[in-house]
C-alpha positions as CSV (number, residue, x, y, z in Angstrom):
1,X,0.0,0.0,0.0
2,X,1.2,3.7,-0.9
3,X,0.0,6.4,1.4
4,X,0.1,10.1,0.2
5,X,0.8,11.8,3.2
6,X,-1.8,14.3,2.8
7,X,-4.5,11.4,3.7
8,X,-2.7,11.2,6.8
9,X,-5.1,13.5,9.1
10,X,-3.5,12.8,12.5
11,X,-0.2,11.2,14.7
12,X,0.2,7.7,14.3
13,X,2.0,4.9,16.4
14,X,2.9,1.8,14.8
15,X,5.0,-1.2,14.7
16,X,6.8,-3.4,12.3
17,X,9.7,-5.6,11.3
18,X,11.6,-3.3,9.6
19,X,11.9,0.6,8.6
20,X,13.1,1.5,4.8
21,X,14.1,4.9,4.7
22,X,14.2,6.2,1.1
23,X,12.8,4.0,-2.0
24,X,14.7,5.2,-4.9
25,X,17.5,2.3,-6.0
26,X,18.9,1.0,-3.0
27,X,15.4,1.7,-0.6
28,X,13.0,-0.1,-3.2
29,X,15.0,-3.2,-3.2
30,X,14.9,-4.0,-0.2
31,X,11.9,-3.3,0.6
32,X,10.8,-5.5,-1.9
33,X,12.4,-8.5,-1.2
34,X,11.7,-7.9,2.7
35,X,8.2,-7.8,2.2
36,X,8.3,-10.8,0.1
37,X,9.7,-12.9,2.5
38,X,7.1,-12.5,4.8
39,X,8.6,-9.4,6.9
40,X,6.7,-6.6,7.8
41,X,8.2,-3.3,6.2
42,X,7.1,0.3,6.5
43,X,9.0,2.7,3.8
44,X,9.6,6.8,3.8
45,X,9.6,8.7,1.1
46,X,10.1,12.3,1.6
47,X,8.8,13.0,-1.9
48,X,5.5,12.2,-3.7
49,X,4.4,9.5,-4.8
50,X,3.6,10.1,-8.6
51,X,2.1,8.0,-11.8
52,X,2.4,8.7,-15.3
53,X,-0.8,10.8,-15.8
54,X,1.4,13.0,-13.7
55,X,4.6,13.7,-15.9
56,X,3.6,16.6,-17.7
57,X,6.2,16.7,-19.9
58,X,6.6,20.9,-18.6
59,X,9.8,21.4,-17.4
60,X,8.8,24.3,-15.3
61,X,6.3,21.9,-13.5
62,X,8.3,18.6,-12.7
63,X,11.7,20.1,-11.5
64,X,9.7,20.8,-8.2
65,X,7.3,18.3,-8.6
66,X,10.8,15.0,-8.7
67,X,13.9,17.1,-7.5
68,X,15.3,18.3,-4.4
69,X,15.4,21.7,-4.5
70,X,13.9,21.8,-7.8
71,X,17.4,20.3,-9.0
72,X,18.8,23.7,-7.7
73,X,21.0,21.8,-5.1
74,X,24.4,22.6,-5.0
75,X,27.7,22.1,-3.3
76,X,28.1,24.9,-0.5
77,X,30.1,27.1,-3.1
78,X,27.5,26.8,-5.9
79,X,30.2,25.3,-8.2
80,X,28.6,21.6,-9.0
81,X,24.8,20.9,-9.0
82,X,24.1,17.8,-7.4
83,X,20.7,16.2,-8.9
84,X,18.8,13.9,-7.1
85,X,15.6,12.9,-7.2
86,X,12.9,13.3,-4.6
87,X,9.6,11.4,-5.2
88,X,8.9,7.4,-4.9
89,X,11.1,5.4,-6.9
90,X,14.0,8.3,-6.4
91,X,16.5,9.1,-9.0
92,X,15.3,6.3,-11.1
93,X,12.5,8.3,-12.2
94,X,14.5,10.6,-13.4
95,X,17.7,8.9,-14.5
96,X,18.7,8.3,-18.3
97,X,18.4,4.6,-17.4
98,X,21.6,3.6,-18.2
99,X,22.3,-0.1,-16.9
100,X,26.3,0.1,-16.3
101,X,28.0,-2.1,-13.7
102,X,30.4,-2.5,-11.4
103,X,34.1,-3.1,-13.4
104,X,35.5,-6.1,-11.8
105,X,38.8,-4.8,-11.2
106,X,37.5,-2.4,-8.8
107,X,36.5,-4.9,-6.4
108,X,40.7,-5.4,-5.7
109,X,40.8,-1.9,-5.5
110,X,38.5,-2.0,-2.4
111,X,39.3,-5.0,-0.8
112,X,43.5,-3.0,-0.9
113,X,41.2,-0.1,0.2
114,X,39.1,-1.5,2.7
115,X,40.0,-4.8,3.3
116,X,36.2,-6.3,2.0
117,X,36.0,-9.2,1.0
118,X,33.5,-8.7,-1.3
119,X,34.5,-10.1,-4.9
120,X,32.4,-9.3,-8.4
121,X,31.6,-12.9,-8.8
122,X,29.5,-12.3,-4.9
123,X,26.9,-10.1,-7.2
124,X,26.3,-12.8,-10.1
125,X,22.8,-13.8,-9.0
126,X,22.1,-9.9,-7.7
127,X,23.4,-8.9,-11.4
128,X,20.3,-11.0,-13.0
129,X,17.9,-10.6,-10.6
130,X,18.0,-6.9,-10.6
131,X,18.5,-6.9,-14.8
132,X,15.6,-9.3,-14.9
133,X,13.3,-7.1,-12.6
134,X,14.0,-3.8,-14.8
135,X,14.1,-5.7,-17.9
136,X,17.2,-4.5,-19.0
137,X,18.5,-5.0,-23.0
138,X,20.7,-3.4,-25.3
139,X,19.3,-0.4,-26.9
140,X,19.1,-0.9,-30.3
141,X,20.9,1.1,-33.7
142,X,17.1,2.5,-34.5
143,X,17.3,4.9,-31.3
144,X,20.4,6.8,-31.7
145,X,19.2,10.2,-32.6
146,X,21.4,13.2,-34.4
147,X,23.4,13.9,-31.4
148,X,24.0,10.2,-30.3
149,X,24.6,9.2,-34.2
150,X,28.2,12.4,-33.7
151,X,29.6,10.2,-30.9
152,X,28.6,6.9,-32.8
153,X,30.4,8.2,-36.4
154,X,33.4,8.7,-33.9
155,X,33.6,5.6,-32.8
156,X,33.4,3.8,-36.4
157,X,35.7,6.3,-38.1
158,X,38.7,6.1,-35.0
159,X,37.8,2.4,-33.5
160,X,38.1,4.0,-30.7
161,X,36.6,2.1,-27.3
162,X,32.8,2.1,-27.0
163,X,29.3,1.4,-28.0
164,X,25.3,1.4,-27.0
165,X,24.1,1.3,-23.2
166,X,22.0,-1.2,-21.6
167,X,19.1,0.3,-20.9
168,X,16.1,-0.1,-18.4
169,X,13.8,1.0,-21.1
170,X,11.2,-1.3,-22.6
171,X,8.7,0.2,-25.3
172,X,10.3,3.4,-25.6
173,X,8.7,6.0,-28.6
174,X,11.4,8.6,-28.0
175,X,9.7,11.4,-26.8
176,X,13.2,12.8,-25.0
177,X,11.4,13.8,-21.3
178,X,13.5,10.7,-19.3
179,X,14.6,13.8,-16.9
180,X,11.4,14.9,-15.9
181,X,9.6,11.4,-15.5
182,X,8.6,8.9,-18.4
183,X,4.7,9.6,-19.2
184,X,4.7,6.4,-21.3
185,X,5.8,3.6,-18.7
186,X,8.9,2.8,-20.7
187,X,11.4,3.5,-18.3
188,X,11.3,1.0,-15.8
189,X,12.0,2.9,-12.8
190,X,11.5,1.5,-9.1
191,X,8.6,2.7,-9.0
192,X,7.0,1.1,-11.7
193,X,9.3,-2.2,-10.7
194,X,10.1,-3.1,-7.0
195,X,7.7,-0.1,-5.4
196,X,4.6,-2.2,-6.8
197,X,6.3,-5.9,-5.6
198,X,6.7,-4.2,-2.4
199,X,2.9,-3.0,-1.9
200,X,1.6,-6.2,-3.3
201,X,3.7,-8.1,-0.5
202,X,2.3,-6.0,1.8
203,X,4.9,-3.5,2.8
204,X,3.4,0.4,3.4
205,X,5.2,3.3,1.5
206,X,4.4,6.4,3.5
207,X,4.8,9.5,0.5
208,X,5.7,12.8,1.8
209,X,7.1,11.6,4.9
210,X,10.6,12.7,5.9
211,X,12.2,10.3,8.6
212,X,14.1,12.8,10.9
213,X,15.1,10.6,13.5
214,X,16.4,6.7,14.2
215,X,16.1,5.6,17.7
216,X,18.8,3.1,19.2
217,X,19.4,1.6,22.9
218,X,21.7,-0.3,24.3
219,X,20.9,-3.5,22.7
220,X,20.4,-1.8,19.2
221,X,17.9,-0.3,16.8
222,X,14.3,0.5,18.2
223,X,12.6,2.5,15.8
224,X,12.6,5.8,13.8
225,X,10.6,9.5,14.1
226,X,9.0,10.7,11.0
227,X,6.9,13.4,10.0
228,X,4.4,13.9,7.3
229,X,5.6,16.9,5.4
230,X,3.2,19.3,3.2
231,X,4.5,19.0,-0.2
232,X,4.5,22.7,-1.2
233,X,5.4,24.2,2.1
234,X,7.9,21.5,3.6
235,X,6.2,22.2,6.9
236,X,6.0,19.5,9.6
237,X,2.0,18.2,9.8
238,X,1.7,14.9,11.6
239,X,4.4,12.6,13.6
240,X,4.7,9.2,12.6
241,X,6.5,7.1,15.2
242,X,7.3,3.4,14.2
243,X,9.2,0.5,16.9
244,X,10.9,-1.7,14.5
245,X,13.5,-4.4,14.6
246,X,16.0,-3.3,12.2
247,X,16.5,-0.1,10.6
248,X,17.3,0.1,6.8
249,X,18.5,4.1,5.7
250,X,18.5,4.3,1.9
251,X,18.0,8.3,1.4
252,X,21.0,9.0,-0.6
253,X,24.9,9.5,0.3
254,X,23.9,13.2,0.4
255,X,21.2,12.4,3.2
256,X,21.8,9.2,4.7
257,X,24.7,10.9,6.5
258,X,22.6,13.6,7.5
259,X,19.7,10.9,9.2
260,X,22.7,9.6,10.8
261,X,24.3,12.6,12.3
262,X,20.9,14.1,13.9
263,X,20.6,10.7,15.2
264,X,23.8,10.7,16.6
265,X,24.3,7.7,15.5
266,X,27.0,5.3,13.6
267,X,29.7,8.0,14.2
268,X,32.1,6.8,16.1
269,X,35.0,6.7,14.2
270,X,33.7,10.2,13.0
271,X,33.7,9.0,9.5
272,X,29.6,9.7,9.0
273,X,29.5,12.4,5.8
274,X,33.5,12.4,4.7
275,X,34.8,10.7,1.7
276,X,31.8,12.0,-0.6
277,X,32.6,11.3,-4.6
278,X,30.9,13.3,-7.1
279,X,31.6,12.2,-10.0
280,X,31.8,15.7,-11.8
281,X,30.7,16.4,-15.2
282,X,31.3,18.9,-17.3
283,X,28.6,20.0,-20.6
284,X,30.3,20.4,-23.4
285,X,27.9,22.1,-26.4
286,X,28.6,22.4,-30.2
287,X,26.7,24.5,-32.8
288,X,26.3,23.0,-35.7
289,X,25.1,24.5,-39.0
290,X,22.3,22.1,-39.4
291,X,19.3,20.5,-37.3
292,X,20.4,18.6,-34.3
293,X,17.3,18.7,-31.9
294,X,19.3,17.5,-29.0
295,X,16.3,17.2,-27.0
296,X,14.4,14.9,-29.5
297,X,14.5,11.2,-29.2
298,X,16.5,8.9,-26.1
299,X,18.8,11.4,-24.9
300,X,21.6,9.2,-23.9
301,X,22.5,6.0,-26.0
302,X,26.0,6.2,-26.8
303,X,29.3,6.1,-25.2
304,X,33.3,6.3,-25.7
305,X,35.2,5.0,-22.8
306,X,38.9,5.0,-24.6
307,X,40.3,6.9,-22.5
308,X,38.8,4.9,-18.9
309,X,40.7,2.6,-16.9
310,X,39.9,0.4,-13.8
311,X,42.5,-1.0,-11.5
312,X,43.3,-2.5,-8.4
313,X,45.7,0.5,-7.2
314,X,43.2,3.4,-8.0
315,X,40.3,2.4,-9.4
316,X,38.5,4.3,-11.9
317,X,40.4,6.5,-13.5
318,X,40.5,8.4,-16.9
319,X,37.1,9.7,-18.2
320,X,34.6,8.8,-20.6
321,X,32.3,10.8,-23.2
322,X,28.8,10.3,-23.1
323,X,25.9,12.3,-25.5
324,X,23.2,13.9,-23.5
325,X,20.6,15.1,-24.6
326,X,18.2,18.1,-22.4
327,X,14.9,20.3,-22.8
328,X,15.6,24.1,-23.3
329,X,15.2,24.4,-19.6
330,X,18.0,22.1,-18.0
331,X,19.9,23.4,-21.1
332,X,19.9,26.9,-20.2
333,X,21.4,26.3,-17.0
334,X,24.6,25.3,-18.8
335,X,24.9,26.6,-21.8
336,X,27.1,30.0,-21.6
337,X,26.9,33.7,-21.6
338,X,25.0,36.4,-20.1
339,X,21.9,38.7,-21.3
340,X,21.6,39.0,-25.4
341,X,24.3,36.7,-25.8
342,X,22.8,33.9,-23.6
343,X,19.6,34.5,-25.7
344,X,21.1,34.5,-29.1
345,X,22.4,31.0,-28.7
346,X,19.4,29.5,-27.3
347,X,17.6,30.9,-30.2
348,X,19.9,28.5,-32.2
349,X,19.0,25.4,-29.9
350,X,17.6,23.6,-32.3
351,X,21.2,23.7,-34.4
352,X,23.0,22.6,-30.9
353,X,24.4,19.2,-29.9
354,X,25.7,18.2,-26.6
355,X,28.3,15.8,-24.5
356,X,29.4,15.4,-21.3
357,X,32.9,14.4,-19.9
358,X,32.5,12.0,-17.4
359,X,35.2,12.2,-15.0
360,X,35.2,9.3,-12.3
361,X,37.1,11.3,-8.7
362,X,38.9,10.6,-5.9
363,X,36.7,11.1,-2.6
364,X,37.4,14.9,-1.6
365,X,34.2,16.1,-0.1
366,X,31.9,15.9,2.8
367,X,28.5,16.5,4.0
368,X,27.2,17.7,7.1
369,X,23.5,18.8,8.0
370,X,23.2,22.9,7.6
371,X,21.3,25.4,9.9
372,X,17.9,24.8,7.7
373,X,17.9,20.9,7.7
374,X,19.3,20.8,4.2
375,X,22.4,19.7,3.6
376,X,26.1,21.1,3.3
377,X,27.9,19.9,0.6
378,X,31.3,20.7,0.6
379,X,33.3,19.5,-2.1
380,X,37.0,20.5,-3.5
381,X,38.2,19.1,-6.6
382,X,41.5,18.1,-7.1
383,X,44.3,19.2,-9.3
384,X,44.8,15.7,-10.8
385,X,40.8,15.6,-11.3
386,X,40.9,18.8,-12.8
387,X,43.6,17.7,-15.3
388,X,41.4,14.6,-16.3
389,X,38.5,16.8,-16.5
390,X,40.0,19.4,-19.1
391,X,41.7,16.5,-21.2
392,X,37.7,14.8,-21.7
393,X,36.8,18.5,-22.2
394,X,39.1,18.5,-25.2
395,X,38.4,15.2,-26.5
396,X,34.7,15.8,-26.6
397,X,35.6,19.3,-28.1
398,X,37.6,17.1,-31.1
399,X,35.0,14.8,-31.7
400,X,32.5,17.7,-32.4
401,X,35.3,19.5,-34.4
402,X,36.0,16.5,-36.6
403,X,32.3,16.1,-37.2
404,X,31.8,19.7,-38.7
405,X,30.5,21.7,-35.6
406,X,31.6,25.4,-36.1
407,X,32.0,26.2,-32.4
408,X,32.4,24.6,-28.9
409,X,31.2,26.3,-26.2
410,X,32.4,25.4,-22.7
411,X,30.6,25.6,-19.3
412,X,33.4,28.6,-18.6
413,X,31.6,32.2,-19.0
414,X,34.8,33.7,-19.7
415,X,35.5,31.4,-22.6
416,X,34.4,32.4,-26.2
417,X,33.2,29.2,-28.7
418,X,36.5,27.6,-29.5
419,X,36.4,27.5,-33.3
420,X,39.2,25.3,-34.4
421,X,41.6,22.7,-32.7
422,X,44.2,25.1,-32.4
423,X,41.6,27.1,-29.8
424,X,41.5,24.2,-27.2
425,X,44.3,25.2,-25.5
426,X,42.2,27.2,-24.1
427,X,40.9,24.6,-22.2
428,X,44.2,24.4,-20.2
429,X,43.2,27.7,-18.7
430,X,40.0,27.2,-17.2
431,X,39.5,28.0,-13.5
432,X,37.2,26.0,-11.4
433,X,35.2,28.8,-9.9
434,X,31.9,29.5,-8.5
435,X,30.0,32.0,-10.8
436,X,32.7,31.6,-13.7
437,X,32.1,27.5,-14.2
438,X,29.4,25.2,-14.2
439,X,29.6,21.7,-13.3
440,X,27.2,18.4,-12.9
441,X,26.7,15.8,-10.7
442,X,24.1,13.1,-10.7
443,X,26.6,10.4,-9.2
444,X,27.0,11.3,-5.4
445,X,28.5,8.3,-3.7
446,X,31.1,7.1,-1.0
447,X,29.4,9.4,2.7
448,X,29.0,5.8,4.7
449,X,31.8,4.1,3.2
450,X,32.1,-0.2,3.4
451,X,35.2,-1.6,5.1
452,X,36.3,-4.6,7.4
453,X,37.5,-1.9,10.1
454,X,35.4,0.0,12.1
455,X,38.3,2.3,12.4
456,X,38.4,3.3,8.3
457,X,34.6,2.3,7.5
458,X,31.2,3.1,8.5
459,X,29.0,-0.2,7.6
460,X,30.6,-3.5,7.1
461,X,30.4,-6.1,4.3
462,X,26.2,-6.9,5.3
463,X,25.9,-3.3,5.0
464,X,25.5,-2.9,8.6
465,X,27.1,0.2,10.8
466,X,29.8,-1.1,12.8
467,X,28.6,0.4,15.8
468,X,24.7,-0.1,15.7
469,X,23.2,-3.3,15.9
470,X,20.6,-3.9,13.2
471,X,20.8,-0.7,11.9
472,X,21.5,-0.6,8.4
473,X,22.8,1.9,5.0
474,X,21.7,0.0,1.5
475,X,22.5,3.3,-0.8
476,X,25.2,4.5,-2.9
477,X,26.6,6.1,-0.3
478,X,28.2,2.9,1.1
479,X,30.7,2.4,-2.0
480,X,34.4,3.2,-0.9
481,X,35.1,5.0,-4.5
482,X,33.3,6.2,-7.4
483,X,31.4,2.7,-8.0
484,X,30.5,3.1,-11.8
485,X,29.8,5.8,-14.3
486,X,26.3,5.4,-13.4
487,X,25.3,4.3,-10.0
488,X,21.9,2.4,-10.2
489,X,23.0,-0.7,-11.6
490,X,25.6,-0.7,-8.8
491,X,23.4,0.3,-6.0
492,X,20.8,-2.4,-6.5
493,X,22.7,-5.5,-7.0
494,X,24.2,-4.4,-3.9
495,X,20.7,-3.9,-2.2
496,X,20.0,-7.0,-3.2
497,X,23.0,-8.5,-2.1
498,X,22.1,-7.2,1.0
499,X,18.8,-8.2,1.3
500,X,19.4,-11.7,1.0
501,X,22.0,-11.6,3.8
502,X,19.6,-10.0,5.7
503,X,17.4,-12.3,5.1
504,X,20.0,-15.6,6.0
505,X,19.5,-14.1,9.7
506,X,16.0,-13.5,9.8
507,X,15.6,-15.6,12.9
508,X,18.3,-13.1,15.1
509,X,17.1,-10.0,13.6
510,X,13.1,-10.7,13.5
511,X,12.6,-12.6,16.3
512,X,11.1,-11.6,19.8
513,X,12.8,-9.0,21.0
């Protein structure tokens, strides 16, 4: 059962097996295959709960409607926009629904990192489960519109490394509005996947709820404090306190920290909200003298990752290209200049195509909760991140080059369209700062980091804080570096990883307390 928290009308007291906080990748997993095993399961979901007759396909209207803050949240200096969703089924509403997953050597990166154990043939049966649920395939040559088919000539002219996503979608006509919630039912988001298993089991999602509170003794976990919120407002209405058994917190690594931290809970090590990973991206826009319609068809089919590389001693490294595709909206945000300038090129937006450089970090940021309730996001990028980030800059500037574009325009206000190769030294000389750059992040990972130690990690290999007994953090939050280029693949099979060990002590954890 979902409950909009505007039919709830008073306080409520109740009792169950187990708490879900959050129901976007890692949240509607589990409490999915909780509430199929027979275990009673109440969910939160600070957002709305919201059906296809909803999507409106106005950007105006859904930004609020399935982002926090409208997708106007930002790191502390306003330099990186960190999108997440905010609505049932969380940022796989409004994800691209690219299925990547986890490279394999990255597993020997964390168990040098962390000492886990965990190895890639551990997620095998989480791998097709989750692909199976989502219905997951390989989109085909049909749906790779103008600005996918730029990156696609690249790849067959050079050889270079790439190809086609996976993709979560299934029926798809193209319509182009994946970012502000599919009105057709193609994408398979949670919530049209493991939200529904989850009510039919019998597990209650509580919309517009915002869990502000866990509650632990001495002997562990004992329940958590919510609050209906009022969707426009954000103002408290009615308290919702649940006892529970275990506690699962899925809300995100930007605010599964925060849960923890005014719980005052898990923190020991004082590790709770440090090590945050952004992934950075940076838009990179070409204007071409013929029709692209960027915002027309799947927005995001096609990759190059040529120059990526995975390894036991760092990780990911490198950085990938990948087309994107936007409504005039979103693309404003990004695309440069001021005043008449600014308006003159989105006059041409019709004639403009658009890439990203994908540009997996090292962890150099943190969260912590701010005066308001919202979080801080502090995050600092590094010199040698920066250098990758201005070498994909260049590479996606080539590939538009070679194609014919007659200018690139960077996400640096200072920086006029670069019209040849010989221009993209430029690219050396851009500064990082607030107001003068604009950078992207949907990827926010690593704030509740796995490990074997509870002196270097914050959950352990079950997923479960080292210092709270049957509490738990199922998000992307608990990866120890940038997991994957995109994170809900990776987030799930570890969810359900998770859930079945979970499950294999069903007796200690849901038995009389």
């Amino acid at each position: 059962m979902i409950v909009s928290g505007e039919t709830v009308t008073g306080d409520l007291t109740l009792d169950t097996d187990a708490v879900v906080v959050g129901s976007g990748a890692g949240g509607a997993v589990v409490a999915a295959l909780l509430a199929e095993a027979g275990i009673g399961v109440i969910a939160f979901e600070e957002g709305g709960h919201f059906e296809a007759r909803h999507f409106t396909q106005r950007e105006h209207e859904m930004y609020p409607l399935l982002y926090r803050l409208g997708g106007n949240q930002t790191t502390d200096d306003q330099l990186i926009t960190v999108m997440q969703g905010r609505c049932v089924g969380g940022s796989t509403v409004i994800n691209m629904a690219d299925c990547t997953p986890i490279p394999v050597a990255l597993f020997d990166h964390w168990r040098r990192r962390t000492g886990s154990r965990i190895q890639a043939a551990h997620l095998d049966d989480s791998y097709r489960r989750v692909r199976a649920s989502l219905g997951v395939t390989r989109l085909a040559g049909a749906t790779i519109n103008e600005n996918n088919a730029i990156l696609s000539r690249y790849l067959a002219r050079t050889g270079a490394r790439g190809g086609v996503f996976d993709s979560n979608r299934l029926g798809c006509i193209g319509a182009g509005f994946c970012m502000v919630g599919c009105s057709y039912n193609a994408k398979k988001a949670a919530h049209l996947t493991y939200i529904p298993r989850a009510s039919t089991a019998g597990a209650t999602i509580y919309a517009d709820c915002r869990a502000e509170r866990v509650i632990a003794g001495r002997r562990g976990v004992e329940g958590v404090e919510a609050w209906v919120i009022d969707r426009a407002t954000r103002a408290r209405r009615h308290r919702i306190s649940v006892s529970a058994r275990a506690v699962v917190i899925a809300a995100g690594a930007i605010h599964s920290p925060l849960l923890l931290l005014r719980s005052g809970l898990g923190n020991d090590n004082g590790l709770v909200g440090k090590n945050l990973s952004l992934q950075p991206q940076a838009p990179i826009t070409a204007l071409y003298d013929r029709t692209i319609d960027v915002f027309a068809g799947i927005p995001q089919t096609v990759y190059c990752d040529e120059w990526e590389t995975a390894s036991e001693e760092i990780g990911i490294s490198g950085f990938r290209l990948e087309t994107i595709g936007a409504g005039p909206a979103m693309a404003a945000t990004v695309l440069g200049g001021f005043g008449l300038a600014h308006k003159a090129f989105m006059s041409q937006f019709r004639r403009v195509a658009a890439m990203v450089a994908l540009v997996p970090d090292r962890p150099s940021g943190e969260v912590a909760p701010g005066d308001d309730g919202e979080a801080v996001i502090r995050y600092c990028p590094t010199e040698e991140y920066l250098g990758r980030l201005r070498a994909g800059m260049k590479a996606a500037a080539r590939v538009f080059l070679e194609d014919g574009a007659g200018g690139i325009v960077v996400p640096c206000e200072d920086t006029p369209p670069l019209r040849s190769v010989r221009d993209l030294d430029a690219i050396d000389k851009l500064v990082p700062e607030p107001g003068r750059m604009r950078l992207l992040s949907a990827h926010p990972q690593g704030t509740c980091r796995l490990g074997a130690s509870p002196a270097t990690s914050v959950v352990n290999e079950d997923l479960e804080s080292h210092f709270v007994r049957n509490l738990f953090v199922i998000d992307a939050s608990i990866f120890p570096s940038t997991s994957s280029t995109h994170t809900m693949i990776p987030t799930m099979v570890m969810a359900d990883r998770a859930a079945h060990r979970l499950l294999a002590r069903r007796a200690e954890l849901f038995g009389k307390r």
